[in-house]
N, C-alpha and C positions, 0 to 999 in steps of 0.2 A: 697599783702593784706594790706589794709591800717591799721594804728594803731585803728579806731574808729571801724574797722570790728572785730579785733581782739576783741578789749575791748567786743562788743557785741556778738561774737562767746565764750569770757569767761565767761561772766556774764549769757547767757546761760547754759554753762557747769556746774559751781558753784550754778544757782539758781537750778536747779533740784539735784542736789548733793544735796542742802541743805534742800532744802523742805522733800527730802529723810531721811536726816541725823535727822532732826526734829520732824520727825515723828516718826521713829524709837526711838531715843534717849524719847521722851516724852512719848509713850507704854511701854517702858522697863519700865520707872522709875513706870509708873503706875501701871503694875503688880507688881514691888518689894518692893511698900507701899501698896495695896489691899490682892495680894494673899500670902498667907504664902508658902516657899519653900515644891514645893511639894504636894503644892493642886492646886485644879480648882476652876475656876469659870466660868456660863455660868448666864445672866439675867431670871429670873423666865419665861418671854415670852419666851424664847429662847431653856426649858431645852427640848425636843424633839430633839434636835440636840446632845444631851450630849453625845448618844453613837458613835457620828461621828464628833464633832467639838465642841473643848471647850478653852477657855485662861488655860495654867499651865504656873506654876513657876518654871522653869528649870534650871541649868546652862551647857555649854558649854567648853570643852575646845581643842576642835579638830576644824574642819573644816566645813562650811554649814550642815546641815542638822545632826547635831552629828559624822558626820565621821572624823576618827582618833583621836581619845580622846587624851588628853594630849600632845599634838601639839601646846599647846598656841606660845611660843618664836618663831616655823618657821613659824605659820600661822601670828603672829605678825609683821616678818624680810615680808614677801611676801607678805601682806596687804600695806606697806610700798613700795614696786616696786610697787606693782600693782599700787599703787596711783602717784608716779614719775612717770609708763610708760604712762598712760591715761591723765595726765596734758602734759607733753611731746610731745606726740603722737597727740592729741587735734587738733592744729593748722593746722596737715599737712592734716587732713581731711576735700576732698572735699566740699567747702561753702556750695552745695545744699544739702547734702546726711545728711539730717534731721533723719533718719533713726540709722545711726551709731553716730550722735551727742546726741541724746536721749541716746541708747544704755549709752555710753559711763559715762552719766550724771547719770542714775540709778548705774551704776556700780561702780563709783567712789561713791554714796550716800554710797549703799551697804559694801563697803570696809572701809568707812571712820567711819562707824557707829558700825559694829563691832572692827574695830581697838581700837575706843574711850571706848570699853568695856573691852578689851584687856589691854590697860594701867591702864586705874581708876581699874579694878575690880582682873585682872589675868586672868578673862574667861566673856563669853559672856553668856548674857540671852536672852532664849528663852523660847516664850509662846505660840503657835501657834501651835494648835493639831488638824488635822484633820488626820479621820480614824488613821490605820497601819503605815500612812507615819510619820519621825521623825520630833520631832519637833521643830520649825523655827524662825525666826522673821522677821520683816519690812526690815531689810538690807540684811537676806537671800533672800527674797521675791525681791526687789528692783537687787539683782544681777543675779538672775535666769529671772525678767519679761525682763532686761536691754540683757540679751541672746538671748532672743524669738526675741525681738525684732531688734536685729543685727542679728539671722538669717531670720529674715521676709524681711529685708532690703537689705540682700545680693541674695534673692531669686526674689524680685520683682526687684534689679537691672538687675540680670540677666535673667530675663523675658523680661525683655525691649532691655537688649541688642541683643536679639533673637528674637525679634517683628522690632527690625530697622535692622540685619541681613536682615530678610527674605525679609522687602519693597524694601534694597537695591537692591537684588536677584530680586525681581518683575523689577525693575526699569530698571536694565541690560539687561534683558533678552528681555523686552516693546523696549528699543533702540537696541539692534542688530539684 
């Protein structure tokens, strides 16, 4: 892999990292100058959704989705590998497989964005209430879609490798 591929297999990884980390990082700061800890807000057109989806001011200090409270230090030590393993690991993944490069690119956004909450604050904030489910934010959000998305990739690979399987099978069977 020449050094120009790399540069631009990085500067891939790094832009959606960042576009992630950006988004993230500017929603947080917005709920933590609009909403006061602890309340909601939803826009006046919007309040029909209130008993199923609103921005709150929350804080975090466990894992995704509020699990295991008071976890900030290992979730901080493992956010920190997580981000050495996907920079690391990065390059050795296939040129084509656009699939686990996206993946990888929300998932580092995801990791890097709560991290950045973890140092500046001790815990992360999260606003993002819909129904029952607990609630999240942008770099939750960005590490769960970056999942979906590596398991879509690793299903439609191997769809394809069972789609040229079976031509080969055709093909054998046509010659002997």
């Amino acid at each position: 892999m020449s050094l120009e591929s790399k540069i631009k297999d990085y500067a891939l990884l790094f832009g959606v990292a960042g576009v992630s980390v950006a988004f993230d990082q500017w929603t947080k700061w917005w709920v933590r100058e609009n909403i006061a800890f602890g309340g909601e807000w939803l826009p006046d057109w919007l309040t029909w959704l209130s008993p199923y989806a609103r921005l709150v001011h929350w804080y975090n200090s466990g894992a995704a989705f509020g699990m295991f409270q008071n976890g900030n230090l290992v979730f901080t030590i493992l956010a920190f590998l997580v981000i050495g393993a996907i920079i690391y690991y990065f390059p050795h993944a296939e040129p084509d497989d656009w699939t686990l490069k996206l993946a990888m690119g929300l998932q580092l956004g995801g990791a890097m964005g709560n991290l950045i909450d973890r140092l500046l604050m001790g815990k992360v904030t999260d606003f993002i209430s819909v129904g029952a489910f607990p609630v999240f934010n942008i770099a939750d959000a960005s590490i769960s879609i970056g999942v979906a998305i590596l398991l879509l990739g690793i299903w439609l690979k191997e769809r394809e490798e069972k789609s040229k399987a079976a031509l080969a099978e055709i093909e054998s069977v046509k010659e002997g």
